[in-house]
Phi, psi and omega in degrees: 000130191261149169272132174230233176259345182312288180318257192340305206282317184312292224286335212276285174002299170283299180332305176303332171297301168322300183283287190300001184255345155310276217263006167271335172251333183271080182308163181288090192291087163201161171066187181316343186273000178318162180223173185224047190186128148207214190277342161257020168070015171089355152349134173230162175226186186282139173279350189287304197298338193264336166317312189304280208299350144311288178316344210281313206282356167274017164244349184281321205282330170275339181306345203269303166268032177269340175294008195235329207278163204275172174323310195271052156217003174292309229254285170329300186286346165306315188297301201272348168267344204276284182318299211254012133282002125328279167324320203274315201239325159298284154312318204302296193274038175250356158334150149299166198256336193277332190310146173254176179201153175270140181325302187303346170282318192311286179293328164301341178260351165262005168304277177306287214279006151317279200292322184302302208268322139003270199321285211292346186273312165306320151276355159280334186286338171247015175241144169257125179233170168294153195288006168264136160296140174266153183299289206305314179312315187300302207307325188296328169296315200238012150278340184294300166339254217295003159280337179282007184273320165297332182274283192306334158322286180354286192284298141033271177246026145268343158273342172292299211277353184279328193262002171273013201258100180288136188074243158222030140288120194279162194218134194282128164299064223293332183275121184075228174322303170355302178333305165254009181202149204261338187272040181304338168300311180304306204286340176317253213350328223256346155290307164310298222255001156313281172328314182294326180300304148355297181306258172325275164083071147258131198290327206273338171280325177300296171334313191303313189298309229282312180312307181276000149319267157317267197291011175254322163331292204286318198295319182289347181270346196262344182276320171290326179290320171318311187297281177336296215271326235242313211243120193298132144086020180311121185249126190299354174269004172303137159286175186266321188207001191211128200280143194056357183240306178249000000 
């Protein structure tokens, strides 16, 4: 039996299942969930340097084969290199200067995010669509808009309450999305890469959303019961990441 990109994205699937049912008592230790004890002895780096060398490589790796995708595939990887030079060059250095991050979060998302833009570049490079946008194709372009939009709304106005915020004590989020969900960064992103799928009408996009689904799902639900415990007068009628339902 040959392994193919097919074969890889079926195993992604199962992993991804694995790793959430892993990551429902081991939250992803970074950001509150940090430790000070792993596989790297709780080792920290600067968070801007460790976003960047995460992050980069899902804008290098497709950057690489772009002079190869056939045309009616420009415009998805054009979506997916746009969020992670975002991720890459941006956010980070709107960072506080002071934040640490753990090494080991650092190499596991530059791990994943390595195999991710592989993935997604490697099923774009075989995929044909008619040379025209298809309507379902238009919606996913301006649902992927307004999620990065929500997501950077988001990220946003959690740096604002990072720089009013004494000590480590956390501050309840008041703005946008905020309102109705305690994740609104999370549900952009997880809005973002549906609308990409839409686009792509890929199996390696689907797996991305369903992935970003799940593990930005469950961390916001586990980000929401921290607040509810953490923060006095925390309001309860909020959802954790998908507004009225979750």
């Amino acid at each position: 039996m040959f392994i193919t990109p097919s074969t890889i994205v079926d195993g992604a699937f199962f992993i991804t299942i694995g790793l959430s049912v892993y990551l429902n008592w081991n939250p992803a230790p970074y950001g509150k969930f940090s430790k000070d004890s792993g596989v790297f002895c709780g080792a920290k780096m600067n968070a801007r340097l460790g976003w960047m060398i995460q992050e980069c490589p899902a804008f290098f790796v497709p950057l690489l084969y772009a002079n190869l995708l056939p045309s009616t595939s420009l415009i998805p990887m054009a979506m997916f290199m746009v969020h992670y030079f975002n991720r890459s060059f941006i956010f980070p250095f709107l960072m506080k200067h002071d934040l640490q991050t753990p090494v080991e979060t650092v190499i596991s998302a530059f791990i994943f995010c390595s195999f991710n833009g592989w993935l997604q570049v490697t099923f774009l490079l075989q995929n044909v669509h008619n040379a025209s946008f298809s309507l379902v194709q238009i919606a996913g372009l301006l649902i992927f808009v307004c999620g990065m939009t929500i997501n950077i709304s988001a990220d946003s106005h959690l740096r604002e309450l990072a720089v009013q915020r004494v000590g480590k004590q956390y501050l309840t989020p008041t703005k946008g999305f905020f309102r109705l969900v305690s994740a609104a960064n999370y549900f952009g992103e997880i809005v973002e890469w549906f609308g990409f799928l839409l686009v792509a009408q890929t199996k390696a996009a689907l797996w991305f959303a369903f992935f970003t689904l799940l593990f930005l799902g469950q961390r916001g639900c586990q980000a929401h019961k921290y607040y509810l415990s953490k923060i006095d007068g925390y309001p309860r009628n909020r959802r954790a990441v998908i507004p009225f339902l979750i």
